[in-house]
N, C-alpha and C positions, 0 to 999 in steps of 0.2 A: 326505204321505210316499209313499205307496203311488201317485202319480201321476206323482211326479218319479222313481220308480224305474221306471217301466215305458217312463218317455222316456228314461231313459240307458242302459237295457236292451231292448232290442228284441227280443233273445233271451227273453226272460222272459215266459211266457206267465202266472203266475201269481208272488204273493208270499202267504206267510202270517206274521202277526203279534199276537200275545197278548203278555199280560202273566201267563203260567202259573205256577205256585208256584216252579220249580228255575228255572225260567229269568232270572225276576226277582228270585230270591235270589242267585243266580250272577250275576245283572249289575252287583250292590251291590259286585262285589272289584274292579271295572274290569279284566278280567283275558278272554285269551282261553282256550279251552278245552286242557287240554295231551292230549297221545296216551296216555291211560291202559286206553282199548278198544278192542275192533274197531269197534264202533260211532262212536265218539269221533273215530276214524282217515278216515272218510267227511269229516270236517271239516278234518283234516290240511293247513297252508298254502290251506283252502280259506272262510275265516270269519275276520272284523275284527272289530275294537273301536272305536265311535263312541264316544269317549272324553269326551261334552261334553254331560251333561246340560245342559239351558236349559227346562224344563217341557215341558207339553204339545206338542206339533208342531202348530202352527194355522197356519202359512206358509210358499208355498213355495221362500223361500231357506233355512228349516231341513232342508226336505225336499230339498233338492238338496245340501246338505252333509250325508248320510244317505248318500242315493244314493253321491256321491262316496267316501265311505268303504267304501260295501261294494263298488266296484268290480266288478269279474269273479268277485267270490268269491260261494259258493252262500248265505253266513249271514250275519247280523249282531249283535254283542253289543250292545246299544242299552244304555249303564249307569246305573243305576239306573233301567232304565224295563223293560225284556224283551229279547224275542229277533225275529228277522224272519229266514223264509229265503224261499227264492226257487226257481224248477220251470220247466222246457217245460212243466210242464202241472199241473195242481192237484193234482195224485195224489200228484207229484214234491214240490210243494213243501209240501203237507202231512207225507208220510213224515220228509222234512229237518226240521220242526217237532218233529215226535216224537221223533224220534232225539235232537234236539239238547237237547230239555227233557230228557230220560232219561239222557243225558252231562253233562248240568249236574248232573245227582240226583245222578249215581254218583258224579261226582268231588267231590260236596259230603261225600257218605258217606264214601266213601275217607277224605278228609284229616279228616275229623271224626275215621276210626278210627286214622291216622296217615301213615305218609309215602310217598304212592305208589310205585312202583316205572312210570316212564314206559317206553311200548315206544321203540326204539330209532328216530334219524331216518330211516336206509333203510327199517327194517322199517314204520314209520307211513306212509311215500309211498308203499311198495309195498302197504300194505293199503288206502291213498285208491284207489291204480289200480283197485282189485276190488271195496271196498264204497263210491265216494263220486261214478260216473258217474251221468246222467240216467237210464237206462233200471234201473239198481237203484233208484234212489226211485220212480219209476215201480213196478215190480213188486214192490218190497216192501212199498206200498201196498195191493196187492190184494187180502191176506186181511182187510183191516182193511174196504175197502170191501164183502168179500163178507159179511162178517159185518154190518156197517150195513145193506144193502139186506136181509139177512134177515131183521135182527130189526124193521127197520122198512119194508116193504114197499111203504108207500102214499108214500115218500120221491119213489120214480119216477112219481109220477103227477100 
């Protein structure tokens, strides 16, 4: 998977992919995520739905029909399997990892508690233009990294 995306992506210096609690709970609706946060809004017309579980990914014409779906877009909803996003650089594409599990939590919350109230479609493009460029995952990564290399020091070594 991870090899057919980095050849139809050139841009993509990195992809991160788990199968994290919200994120593969959230992939069981077949569903993409809707504009319920600022956070959420980083994904805004920017994240698809591979709509075709078939098991495990062991081949790469599954991994090219992967690839093809997520396109130019920074995420992927992989359903009933997890989440995959993508970065210029590891930092980037981990922050989009976290953000996205943490938009799967919210809005799993939300509707558990009832019926969202969605931000509007201007206002979710104009909040994608602020929170959902490279250089924001990039640095909103870094308190997470400074706090990793603190608490565990010999990581750099």
């Amino acid at each position: 998977m991870h090899s057919q995306i980095h050849s139809a992506r050139p841009d993509v210096d990195a992809a991160a992919h788990a199968h994290s609690l919200y994120g593969k709970t959230w992939s069981t609706l077949g569903r993409i995520l809707d504009p319920l946060t600022q956070d959420a809004c980083a994904f805004y017309e920017d994240h698809a739905l591979f709509d075709d579980y078939t098991g495990v990914v062991l081949n790469l014409d599954e991994g090219k029909r992967i690839a093809a779906t997520l396109g130019d877009k920074k995420a992927l909803i992989l359903r009933n399997h997890g989440l995959l996003t993508v970065g210029h650089s590891v930092d980037e594409a981990a922050w989009w990892f976290i953000t996205m599990d943490r938009s799967c939590q919210a809005q799993l919350m939300a509707e558990a508690a009832g019926k969202p109230i969605l931000i509007d479609h201007e206002i979710a493009r104009l909040t994608h233009s602020q929170v959902g460029f490279h250089q924001f995952g990039w640095f909103s990564f870094q308190s997470l990294y400074e706090m990793i290399v603190r608490q565990q020091p010999d990581l750099l070594e």
